[in-house]
C-alpha positions in Angstrom: 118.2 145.8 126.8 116.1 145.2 123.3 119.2 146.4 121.6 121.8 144.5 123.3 119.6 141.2 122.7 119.0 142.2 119.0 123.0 143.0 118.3 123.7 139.4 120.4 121.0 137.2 118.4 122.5 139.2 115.2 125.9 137.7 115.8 125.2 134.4 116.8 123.2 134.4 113.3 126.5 135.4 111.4 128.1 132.8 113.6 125.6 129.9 111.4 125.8 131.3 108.2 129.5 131.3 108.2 130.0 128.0 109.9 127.6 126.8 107.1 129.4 128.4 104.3 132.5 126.8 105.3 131.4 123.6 105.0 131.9 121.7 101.6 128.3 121.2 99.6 127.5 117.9 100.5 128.1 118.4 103.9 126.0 122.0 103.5 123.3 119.7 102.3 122.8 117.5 105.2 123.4 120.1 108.0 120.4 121.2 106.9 118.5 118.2 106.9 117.7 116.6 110.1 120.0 115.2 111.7 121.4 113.7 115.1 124.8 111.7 116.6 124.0 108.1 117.7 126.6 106.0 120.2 126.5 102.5 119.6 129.1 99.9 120.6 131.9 100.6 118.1 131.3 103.7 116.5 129.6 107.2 116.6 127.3 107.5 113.9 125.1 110.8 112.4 121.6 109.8 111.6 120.4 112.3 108.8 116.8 112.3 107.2 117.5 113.3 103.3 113.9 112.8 102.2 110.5 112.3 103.2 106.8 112.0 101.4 107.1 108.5 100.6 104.7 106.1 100.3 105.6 102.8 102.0 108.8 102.6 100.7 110.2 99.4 100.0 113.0 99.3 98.4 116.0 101.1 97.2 118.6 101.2 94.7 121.8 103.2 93.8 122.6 104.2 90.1 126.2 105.0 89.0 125.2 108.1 88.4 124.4 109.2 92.1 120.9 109.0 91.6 118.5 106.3 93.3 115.6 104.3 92.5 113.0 103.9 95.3 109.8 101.1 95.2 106.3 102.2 96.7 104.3 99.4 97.3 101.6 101.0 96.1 103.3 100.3 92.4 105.1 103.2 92.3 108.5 103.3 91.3 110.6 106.4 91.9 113.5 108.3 90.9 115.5 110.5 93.4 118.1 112.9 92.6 122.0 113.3 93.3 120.7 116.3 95.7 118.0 113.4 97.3 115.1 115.7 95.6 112.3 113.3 94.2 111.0 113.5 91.1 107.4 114.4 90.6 106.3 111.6 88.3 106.6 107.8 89.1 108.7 105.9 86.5 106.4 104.7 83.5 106.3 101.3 81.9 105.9 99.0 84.9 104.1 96.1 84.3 100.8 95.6 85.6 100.7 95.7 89.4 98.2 94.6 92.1 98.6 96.2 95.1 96.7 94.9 98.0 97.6 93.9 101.7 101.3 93.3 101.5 101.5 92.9 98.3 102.7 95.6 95.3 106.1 96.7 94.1 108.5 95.3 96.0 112.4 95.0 95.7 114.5 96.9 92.9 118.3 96.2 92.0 120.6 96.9 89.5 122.1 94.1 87.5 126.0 94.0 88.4 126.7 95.0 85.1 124.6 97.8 84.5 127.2 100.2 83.2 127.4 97.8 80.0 123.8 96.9 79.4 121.4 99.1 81.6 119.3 96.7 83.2 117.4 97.2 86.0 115.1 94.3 87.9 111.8 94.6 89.8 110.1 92.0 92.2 106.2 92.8 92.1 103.0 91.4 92.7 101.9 90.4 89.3 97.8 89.7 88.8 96.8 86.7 86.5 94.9 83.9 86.1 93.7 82.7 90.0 94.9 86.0 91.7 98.0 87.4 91.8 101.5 86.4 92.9 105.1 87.3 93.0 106.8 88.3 90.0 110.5 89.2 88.4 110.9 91.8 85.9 113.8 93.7 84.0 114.1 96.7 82.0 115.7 99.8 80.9 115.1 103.2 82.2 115.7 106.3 79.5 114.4 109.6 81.4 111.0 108.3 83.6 110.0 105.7 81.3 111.1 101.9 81.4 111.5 100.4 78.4 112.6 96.8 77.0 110.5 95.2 80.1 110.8 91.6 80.3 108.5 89.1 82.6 111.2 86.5 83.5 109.7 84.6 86.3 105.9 84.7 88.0 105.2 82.4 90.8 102.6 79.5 90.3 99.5 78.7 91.4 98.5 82.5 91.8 95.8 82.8 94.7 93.7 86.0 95.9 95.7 86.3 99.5 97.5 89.1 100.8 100.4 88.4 102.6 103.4 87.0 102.6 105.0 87.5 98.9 109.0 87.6 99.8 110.1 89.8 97.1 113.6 90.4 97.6 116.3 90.2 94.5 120.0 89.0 94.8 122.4 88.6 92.1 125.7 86.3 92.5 129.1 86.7 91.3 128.1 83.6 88.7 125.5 85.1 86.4 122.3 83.8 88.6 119.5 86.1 90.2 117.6 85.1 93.2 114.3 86.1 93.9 112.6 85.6 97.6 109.2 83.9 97.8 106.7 83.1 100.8 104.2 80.7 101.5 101.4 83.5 100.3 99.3 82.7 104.0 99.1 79.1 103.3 101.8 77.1 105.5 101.7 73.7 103.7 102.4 74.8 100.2 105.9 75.9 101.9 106.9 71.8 101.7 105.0 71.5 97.9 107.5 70.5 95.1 104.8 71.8 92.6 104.6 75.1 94.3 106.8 78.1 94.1 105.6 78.9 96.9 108.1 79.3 100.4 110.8 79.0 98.3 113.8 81.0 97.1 114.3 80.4 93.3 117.2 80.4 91.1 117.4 81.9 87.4 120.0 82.8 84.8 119.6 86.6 84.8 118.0 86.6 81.2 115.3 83.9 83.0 116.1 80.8 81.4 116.2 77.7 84.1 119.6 77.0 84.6 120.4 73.2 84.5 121.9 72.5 87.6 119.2 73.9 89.6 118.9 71.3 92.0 114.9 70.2 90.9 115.6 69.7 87.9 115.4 66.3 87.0 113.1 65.5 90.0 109.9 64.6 88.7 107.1 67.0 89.8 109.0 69.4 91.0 109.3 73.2 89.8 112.7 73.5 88.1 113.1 77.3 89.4 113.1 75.9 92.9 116.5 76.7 94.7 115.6 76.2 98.3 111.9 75.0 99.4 110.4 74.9 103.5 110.9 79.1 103.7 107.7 81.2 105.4 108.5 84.6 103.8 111.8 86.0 103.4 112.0 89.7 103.1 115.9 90.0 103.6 118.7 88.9 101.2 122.1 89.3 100.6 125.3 88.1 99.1 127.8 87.8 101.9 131.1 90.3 100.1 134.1 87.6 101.1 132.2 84.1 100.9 130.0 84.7 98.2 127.1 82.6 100.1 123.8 83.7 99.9 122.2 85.1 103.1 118.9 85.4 103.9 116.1 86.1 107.1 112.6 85.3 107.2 109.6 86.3 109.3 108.4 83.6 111.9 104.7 83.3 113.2 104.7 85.0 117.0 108.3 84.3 117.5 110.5 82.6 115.5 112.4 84.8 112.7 115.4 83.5 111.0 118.6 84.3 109.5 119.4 81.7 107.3 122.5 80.3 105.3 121.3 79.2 101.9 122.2 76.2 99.8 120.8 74.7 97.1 118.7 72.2 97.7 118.1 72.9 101.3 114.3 72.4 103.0 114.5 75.2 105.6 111.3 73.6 107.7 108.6 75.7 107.7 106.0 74.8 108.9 107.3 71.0 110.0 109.6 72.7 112.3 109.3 76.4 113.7 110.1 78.5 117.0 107.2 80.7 116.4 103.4 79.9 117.5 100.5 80.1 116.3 99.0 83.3 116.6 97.2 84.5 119.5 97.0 80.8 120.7 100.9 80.4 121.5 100.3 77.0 120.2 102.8 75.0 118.9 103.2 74.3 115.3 104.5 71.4 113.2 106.3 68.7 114.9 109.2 70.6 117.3 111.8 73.1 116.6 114.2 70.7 114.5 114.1 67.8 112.4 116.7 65.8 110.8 117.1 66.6 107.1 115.9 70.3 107.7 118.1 73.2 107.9 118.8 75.2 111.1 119.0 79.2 111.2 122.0 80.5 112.6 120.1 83.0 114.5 116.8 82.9 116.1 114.9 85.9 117.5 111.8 85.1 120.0 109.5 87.2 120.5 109.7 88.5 116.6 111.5 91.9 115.1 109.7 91.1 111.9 113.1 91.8 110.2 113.1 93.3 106.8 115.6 94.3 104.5 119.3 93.5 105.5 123.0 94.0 104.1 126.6 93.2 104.9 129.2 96.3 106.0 132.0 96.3 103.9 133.4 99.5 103.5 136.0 102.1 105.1 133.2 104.0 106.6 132.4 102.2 109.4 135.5 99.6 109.9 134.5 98.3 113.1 131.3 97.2 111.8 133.5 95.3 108.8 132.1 92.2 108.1 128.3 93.1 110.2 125.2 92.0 109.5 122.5 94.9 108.9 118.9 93.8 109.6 116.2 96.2 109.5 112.8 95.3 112.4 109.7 96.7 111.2 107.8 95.2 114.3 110.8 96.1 117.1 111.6 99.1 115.1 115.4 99.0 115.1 118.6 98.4 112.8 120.3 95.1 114.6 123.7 94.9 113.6 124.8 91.0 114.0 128.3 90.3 115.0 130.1 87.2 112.7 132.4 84.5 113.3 132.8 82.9 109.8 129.0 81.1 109.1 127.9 81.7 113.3 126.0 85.2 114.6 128.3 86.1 117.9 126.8 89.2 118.6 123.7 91.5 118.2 123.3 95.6 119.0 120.2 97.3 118.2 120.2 100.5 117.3 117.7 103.8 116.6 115.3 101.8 118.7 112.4 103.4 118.2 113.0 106.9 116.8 112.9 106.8 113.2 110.0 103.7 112.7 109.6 100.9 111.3 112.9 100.1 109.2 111.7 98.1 105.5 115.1 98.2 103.8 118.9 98.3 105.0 121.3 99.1 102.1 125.1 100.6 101.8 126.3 102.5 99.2 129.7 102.3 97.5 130.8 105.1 99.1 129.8 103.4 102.5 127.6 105.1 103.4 124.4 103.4 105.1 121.1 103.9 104.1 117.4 102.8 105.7 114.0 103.1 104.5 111.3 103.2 107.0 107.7 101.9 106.2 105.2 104.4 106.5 102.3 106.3 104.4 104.9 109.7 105.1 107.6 107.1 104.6 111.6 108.4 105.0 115.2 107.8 103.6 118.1 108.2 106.2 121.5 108.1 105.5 123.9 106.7 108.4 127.3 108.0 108.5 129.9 107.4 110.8 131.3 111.0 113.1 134.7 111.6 112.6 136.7 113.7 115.5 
């Protein structure tokens, strides 16, 4: 009996190494990582963990190369491999970062034209005179060291809180960078024309002020300001067809917002809100709209606390065309938000639940969808659709 159970565990164990064997490298690769089928709505989808042993990942970023840049918010900024192996030494030459609370090294992108002139931009939280604050850098990498770095923006006043910093970086297909920015835990300085503060800002991507930034002339006011009346927006993106810039932020105990964003626009915080205060439930501001302030086109009460998002727009997944990816730290889930031109028509959740708290949503040029999960053994998974 021994022997027949030895000769059939035998076989089935040729059975695996030949099924893997068969299977082309990258493919070889994953099998091996783990990995599991998801249903959702329009598509069956593998989930597969490529790497782990992260420390509250933030951020990620694709090189044309095949290799990735990853943010820590402990400052560290990292390099992973074609193969998803992670190099043993952070990237040198950062600036000087303060981590503390929510605050550290935050987004990372790659400047649309990187093949041409190698830059690479950081959003961190930058120490100085009266605490620390949110920051832009740039710089080029050559092996693990950054060289060339630039400042090219840091938030004013600074102050010694620890939360809400924004941090997100989009670029536009006009030769401007965006960079997210909260109200740093202190509502009113969201509505301050003096104050970066609860604002997105708009620069020229070598940080000059460009001259239509709509502040500029207004006396007072901070000519970097692009938007003003934001509570902390940890989600960006360009949307592919439009070219408009979309954003969400988090609300107090209910309340977080995808926005549409325009120049110009005061986006209400904290004058009007759907959140409530904390623990109280109390309400906050004058109502949930105002004239002259902006409304989101999607709502969620109670919270997600969404972070990280991205637009599908790739032959990968070609019923989620067009979708909305937001990642929930709080609800830990990817929503995918249905469009219909500027209004949200539909929302899924997905991985509710079984891979954590979800801090950045990004897809790759090959289409291939990617989530970073927040956690001090924090994760990169790779989303890719099941073919039959």
């Amino acid at each position: 009996m021994q022997a027949l159970l030895h000769g059939f565990l035998s076989c089935r164990i040729v059975v695996a190494w030949l099924s893997l064997a068969l299977l082309p490298f990258s493919e070889l690769r994953l099998a091996q990582a783990d990995t599991y089928a998801v249903q959702s709505a329009k598509h069956v989808f593998q989930v597969n963990k490529v790497l782990d042993g992260l420390e509250n990942p933030w951020s990620m970023a694709f090189l044309p190369d095949g290799r990735m840049l990853i943010t820590e918010r402990a400052g560290r900024l990292r390099l992973v491999t074609k193969s998803f192996q992670l190099h043993p030494t952070p990237i040198a030459g950062l600036p000087k970062i303060k981590a503390a609370g929510q605050g550290g090294l935050f987004d990372v992108a790659i400047h649309p034209d990187y093949a041409v002139n190698g830059w690479i931009y950081w959003a961190y939280n930058e120490p100085g005179a009266g605490g620390w604050g949110t920051a832009l850098a740039r710089g080029k990498l050559q092996d693990t060291q950054m060289t060339s770095v630039e400042v090219l923006f840091s938030m004013r006043p600074k102050s010694r809180k620890n939360q809400h910093f924004g941090g997100r970086i989009v670029f536009d297909t006009g030769g401007f960078v965006y960079l997210t920015l909260g109200d740093r835990g202190d509502r009113d300085r969201a509505q301050k024309m003096d104050d970066h503060a609860g604002s997105v800002i708009r620069l020229h991507e070598d940080g000059r002020v460009p001259e239509n930034n709509p502040f500029v002339k207004l006396k007072g006011a901070l000519p970097e300001k692009w938007t003003l009346g934001n509570r902390n927006v940890q989600g960006a993106a360009l949307h592919p067809q439009t070219g408009k810039l979309w954003t969400h932020e988090h609300g107090p105990q209910g309340g977080d917002e995808v926005n549409l964003m325009s120049a110009g626009r005061n986006y209400g915080w904290p004058v009007v809100t759907h959140g409530a205060n904390y623990g109280l439930g109390t309400k906050i501001g004058e109502g949930q709209t105002k004239a002259g302030m902006a409304q989101a086109l999607k709502i969620w009460v109670p919270s997600i606390a969404p972070s990280g998002m991205a637009f599908v727009n790739s032959q990968e997944f070609p019923e989620w065309s067009g979708n909305l990816l937001v990642g929930s730290l709080r609800a830990q889930t990817l929503v995918r938000l249905e469009l219909d031109g500027d209004a949200v028509v539909g929302e899924e959740r997905l991985l509710v639940g079984q891979i954590g708290r979800i801090r950045d949503v990004r897809v790759a040029e090959d289409g291939l969808i990617y989530l970073l999960t927040d956690a001090p053994n924090g994760a990169l998974f790779q989303l890719a659709r099941t073919r039959h």
